[in-house]
C-alpha positions in Angstrom: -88.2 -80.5 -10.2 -84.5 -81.6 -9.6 -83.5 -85.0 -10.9 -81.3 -85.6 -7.7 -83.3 -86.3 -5.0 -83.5 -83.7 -2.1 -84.2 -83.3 1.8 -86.7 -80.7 1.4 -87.2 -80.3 4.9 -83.3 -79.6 5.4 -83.6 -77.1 2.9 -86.3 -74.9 4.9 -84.2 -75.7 7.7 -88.0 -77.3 9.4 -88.7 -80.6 11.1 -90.7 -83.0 9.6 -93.7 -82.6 11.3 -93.8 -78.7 10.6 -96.8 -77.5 10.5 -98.1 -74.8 7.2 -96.9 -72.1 9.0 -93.9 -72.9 9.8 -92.8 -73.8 6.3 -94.6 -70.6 5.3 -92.5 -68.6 7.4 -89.6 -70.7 7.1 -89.6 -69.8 3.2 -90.1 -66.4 4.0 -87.2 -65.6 6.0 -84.9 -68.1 3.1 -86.6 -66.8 0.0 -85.8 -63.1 1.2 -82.2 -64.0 2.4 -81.5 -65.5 -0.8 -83.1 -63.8 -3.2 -81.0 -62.9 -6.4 -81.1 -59.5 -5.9 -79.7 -59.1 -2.8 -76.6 -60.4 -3.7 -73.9 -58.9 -6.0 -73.2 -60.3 -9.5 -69.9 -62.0 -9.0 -72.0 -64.9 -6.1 -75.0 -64.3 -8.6 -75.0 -67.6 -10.3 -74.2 -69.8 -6.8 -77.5 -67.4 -5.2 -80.1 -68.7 -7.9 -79.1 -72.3 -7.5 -79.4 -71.7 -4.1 -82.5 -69.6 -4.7 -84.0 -72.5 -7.1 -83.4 -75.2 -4.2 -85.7 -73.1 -1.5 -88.5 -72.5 -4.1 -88.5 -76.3 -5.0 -88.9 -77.2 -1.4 -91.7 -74.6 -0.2 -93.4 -75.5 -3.6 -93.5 -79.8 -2.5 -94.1 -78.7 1.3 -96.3 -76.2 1.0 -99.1 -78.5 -1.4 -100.8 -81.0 0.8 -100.8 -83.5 -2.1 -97.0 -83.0 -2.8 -96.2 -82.9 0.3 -98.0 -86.3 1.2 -96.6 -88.1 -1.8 -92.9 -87.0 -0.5 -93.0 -88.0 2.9 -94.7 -91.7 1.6 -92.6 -91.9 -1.3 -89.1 -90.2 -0.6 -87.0 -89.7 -3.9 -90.1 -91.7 -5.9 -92.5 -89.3 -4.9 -93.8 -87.9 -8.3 -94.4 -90.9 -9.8 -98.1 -91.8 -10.4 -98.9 -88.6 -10.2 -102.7 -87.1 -11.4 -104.3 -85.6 -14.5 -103.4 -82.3 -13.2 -99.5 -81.7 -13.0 -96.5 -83.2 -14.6 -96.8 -86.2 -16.5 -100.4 -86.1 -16.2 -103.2 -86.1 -18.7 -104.6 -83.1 -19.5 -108.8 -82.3 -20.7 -107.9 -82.4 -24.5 -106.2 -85.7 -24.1 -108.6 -87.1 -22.2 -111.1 -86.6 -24.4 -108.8 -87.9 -27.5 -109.1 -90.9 -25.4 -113.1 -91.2 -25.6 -113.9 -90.0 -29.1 -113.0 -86.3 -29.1 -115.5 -84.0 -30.0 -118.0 -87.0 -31.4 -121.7 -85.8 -30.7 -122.3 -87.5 -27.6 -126.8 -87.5 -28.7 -126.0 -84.0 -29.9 -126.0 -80.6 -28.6 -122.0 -79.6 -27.2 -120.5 -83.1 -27.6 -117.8 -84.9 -25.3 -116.9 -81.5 -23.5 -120.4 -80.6 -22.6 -121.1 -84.4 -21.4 -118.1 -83.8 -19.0 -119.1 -80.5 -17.9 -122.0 -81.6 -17.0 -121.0 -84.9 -15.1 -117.8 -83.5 -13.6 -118.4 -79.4 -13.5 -115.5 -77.1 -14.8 -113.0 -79.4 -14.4 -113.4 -80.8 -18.5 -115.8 -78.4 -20.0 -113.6 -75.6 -19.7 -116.3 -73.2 -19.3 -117.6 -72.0 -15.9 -121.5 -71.8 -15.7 -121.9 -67.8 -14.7 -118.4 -67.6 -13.8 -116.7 -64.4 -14.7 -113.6 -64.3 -16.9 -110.7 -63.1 -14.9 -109.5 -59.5 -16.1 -106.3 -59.0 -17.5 -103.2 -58.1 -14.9 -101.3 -54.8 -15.0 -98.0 -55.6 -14.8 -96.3 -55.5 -11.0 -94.7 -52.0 -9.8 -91.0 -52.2 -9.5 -88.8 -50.4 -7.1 -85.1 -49.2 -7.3 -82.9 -46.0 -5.4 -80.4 -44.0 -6.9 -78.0 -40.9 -5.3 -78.2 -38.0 -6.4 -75.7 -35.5 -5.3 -76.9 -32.1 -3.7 -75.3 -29.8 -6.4 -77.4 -32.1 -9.0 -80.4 -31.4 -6.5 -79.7 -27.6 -6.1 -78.8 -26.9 -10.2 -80.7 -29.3 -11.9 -80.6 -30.8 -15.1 -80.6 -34.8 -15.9 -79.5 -37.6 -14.4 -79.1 -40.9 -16.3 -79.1 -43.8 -14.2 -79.7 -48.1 -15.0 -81.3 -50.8 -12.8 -82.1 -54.3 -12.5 -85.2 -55.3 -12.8 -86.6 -58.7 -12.9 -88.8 -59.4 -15.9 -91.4 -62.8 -15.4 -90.0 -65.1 -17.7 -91.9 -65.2 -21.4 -90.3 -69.1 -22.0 -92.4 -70.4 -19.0 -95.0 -67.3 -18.1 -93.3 -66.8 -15.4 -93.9 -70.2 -13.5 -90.1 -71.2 -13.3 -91.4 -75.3 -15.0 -92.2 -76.5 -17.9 -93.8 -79.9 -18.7 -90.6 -81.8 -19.1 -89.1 -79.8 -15.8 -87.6 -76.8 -14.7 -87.9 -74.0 -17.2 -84.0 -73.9 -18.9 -84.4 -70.0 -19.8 -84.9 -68.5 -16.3 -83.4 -72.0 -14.2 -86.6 -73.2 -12.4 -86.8 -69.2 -11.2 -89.3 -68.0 -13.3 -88.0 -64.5 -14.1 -85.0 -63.3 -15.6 -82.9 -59.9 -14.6 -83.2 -57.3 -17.3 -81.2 -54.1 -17.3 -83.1 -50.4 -17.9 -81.3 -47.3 -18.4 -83.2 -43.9 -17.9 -82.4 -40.1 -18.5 -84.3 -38.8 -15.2 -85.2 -34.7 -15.4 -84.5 -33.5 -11.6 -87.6 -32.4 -10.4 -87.7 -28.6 -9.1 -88.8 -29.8 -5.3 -86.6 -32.6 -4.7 -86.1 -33.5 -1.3 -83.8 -36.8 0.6 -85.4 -40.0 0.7 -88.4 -38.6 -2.4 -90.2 -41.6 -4.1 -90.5 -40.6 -7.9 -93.1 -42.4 -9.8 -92.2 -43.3 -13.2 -95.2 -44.2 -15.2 -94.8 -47.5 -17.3 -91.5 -48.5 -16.6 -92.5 -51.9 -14.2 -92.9 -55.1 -15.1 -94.9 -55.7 -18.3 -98.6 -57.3 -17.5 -101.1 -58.0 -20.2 -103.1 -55.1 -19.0 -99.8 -53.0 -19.5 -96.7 -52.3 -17.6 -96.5 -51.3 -13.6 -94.8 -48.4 -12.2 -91.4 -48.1 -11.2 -91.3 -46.6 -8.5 -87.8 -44.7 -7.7 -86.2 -43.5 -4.1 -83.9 -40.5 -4.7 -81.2 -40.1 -1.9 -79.2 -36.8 -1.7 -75.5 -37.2 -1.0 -72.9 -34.4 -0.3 -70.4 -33.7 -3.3 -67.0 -31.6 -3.5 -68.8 -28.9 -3.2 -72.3 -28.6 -2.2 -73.9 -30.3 1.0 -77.0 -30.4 3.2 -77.7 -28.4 6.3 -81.9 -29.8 6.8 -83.3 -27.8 3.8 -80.5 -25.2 3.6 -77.4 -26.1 1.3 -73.8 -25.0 2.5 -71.0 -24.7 -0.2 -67.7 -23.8 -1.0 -66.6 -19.9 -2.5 -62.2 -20.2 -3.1 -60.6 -16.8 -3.2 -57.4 -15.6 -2.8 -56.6 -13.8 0.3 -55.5 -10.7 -1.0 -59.4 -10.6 -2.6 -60.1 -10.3 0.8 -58.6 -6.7 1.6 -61.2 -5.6 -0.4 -65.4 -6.0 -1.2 -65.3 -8.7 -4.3 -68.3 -9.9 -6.4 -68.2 -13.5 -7.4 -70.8 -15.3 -9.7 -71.9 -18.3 -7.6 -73.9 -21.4 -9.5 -78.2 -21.5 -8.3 -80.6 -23.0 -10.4 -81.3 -21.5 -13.5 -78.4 -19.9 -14.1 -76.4 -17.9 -11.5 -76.0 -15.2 -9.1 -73.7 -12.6 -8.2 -72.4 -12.8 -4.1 -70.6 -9.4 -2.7 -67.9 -10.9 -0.3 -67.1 -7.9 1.8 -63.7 -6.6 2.8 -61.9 -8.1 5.7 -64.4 -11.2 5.9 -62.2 -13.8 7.3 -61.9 -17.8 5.8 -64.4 -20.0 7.4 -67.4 -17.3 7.4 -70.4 -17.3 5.5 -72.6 -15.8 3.4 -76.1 -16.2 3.0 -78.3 -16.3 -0.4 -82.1 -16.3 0.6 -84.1 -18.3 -1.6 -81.3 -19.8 -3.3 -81.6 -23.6 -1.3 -84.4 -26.6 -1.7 -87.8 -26.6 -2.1 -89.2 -27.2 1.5 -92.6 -29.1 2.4 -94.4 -25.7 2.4 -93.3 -25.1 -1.1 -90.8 -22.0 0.1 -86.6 -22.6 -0.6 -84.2 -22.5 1.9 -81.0 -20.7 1.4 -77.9 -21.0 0.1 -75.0 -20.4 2.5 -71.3 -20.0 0.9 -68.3 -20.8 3.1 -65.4 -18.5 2.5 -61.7 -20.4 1.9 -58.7 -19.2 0.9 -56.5 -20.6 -2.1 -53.3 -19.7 -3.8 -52.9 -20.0 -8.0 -52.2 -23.4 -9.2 -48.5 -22.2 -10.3 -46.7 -19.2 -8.9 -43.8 -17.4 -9.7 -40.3 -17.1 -7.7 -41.2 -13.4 -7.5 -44.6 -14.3 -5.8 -43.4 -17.2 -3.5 -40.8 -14.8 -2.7 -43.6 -11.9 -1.3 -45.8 -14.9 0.3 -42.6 -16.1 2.2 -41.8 -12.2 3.1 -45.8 -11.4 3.9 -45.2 -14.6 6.2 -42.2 -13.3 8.2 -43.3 -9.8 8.2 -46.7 -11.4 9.7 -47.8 -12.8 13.3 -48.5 -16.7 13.2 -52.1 -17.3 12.5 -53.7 -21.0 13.0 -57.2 -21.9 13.6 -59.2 -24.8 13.4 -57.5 -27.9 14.7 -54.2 -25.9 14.7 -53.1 -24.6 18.0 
């Protein structure tokens, strides 16, 4: 706990006569608003303090026994505090205290005795009580974007995330015996950063939750999941129409006074497209099969937008027969031209 006393209650935001619940959802609603990760890096360090603070109080309000001691004892509240907790005595010193592990008329010796007069409490052994399995570690989550023309072509993606690893200083309980746990700040994890070559799958689709096998939080039973969101985004080139994708094909509007072929981009190498002669800018051409997987395991198709473009340099003899195609030609417009 802080060395400077605190109004726990204040903190929560509760009365003093709160009952459980309302703490419990009191914390809630903080904890979430303020948890580190919801915040960016530059208020990061102000966020955990803050963070630390709301933990504190739930963790005095929310223990009858803590919470008792508080409201009697104000800022003196964790003085005279039991065996079990800070500053207390703990089984092995306890018995230190009364001879150790002197036979006590033979048999187990001190711990026995205890276990015997007291239960599990000293003996450290629970009679027919089953030892707890070892915990996997905790699934993590985390979204990235992925663009559509990654989605449509394929290939890897390498990505990093922030993941929040259970602190090894303090096990993850955020205190140590003399206080709050230095290495994580009374939080009890610490952020960690992961970075991950991801393989597209074949039948991705907007909003997919990947599972990634292994890559959660470590647990003595091994590590959780991480489990990944993949949100398609348009690019410069390539967008979504529901499972259909819509993209760009640039020619050059004399390519147009005749049938062209051009070699468009489709997963797994590429295709050829016949644009025919006198198609105008703005029409489109359809690829069957050539879009994204959809949910009956069929592809949509690919549809290529026609637009005209001029060379990145020209000539004086060229700008010269563009300006005289232009005056020999009636004024076109279209689109939001009128």
């Amino acid at each position: 706990m802080s060395s400077t006393f605190q109004d726990y209650y204040s903190i929560l935001g509760v009365s003093r006569g709160a009952s459980d619940d309302d703490i419990k959802r009191a914390y809630r609603k903080l904890a979430k608003e303020w948890h580190p990760d919801r915040h960016p890096e530059n208020e990061r360090d102000e966020v955990e303090k803050k963070f630390k603070g709301i933990s504190e109080a739930n963790e005095v309000l929310s223990d009858p026994e803590k919470r008792k001691r508080y409201d009697a004892l104000g800022e003196n509240w964790q003085q005279g505090q039991s065996f079990q907790g800070g500053g207390g005595i703990d089984p092995e010193q306890f018995a230190n205290m009364f001879g150790g592990g002197g036979g006590m008329g033979g048999g187990g010796g001190f711990s026995d005795f205890f276990g015997q007069m007291f239960g599990d409490m000293f003996s450290g052994r629970g009679r027919g009580r089953p030892r707890p399995r070892a915990q996997r570690g905790a699934d993590a989550e985390a979204a990235i974007e992925v663009s559509v023309g990654e989605a449509l072509l394929g290939g890897k993606r390498s990505f990093a995330f922030r993941m929040r690893i259970p602190c090894e200083v303090c096990a993850g309980q955020g205190r140590l015996s003399t206080g709050a746990c230095p290495a994580c700040g009374g939080l009890g994890a610490n952020n960690q950063q992961k970075n991950i070559d991801l393989k597209i799958p074949d039948d991705i689709r907007d909003g997919q939750v990947l599972r990634l096998r292994g890559l959660g939080q470590p647990g003595a039973a091994g590590p959780g999941d991480l489990l990944l969101t993949l949100n398609l985004v348009p690019d410069d080139v390539y967008r979504l129409r529901g499972r259909d994708v819509e993209a760009e094909v640039i020619v050059a509007p004399w390519d147009l006074l005749e049938t062209v072929p051009v070699n468009v981009a489709v997963r797994g190498g590429t295709a050829t497209a016949r644009i025919p002669e006198g198609t105008k800018p703005g029409e489109k051409l359809r690829l069957r099969g050539q879009g994204l997987h959809k949910p009956d395991g069929t592809r949509g198709d690919l549809y290529l937008v026609v637009r005209l473009g001029l060379p990145d340099s020209l000539t004086d003899k060229q700008r010269e027969l563009l300006k005289q195609l232009g005056e020999e030609s009636p004024e076109v417009r279209g689109g939001a031209a009128s």
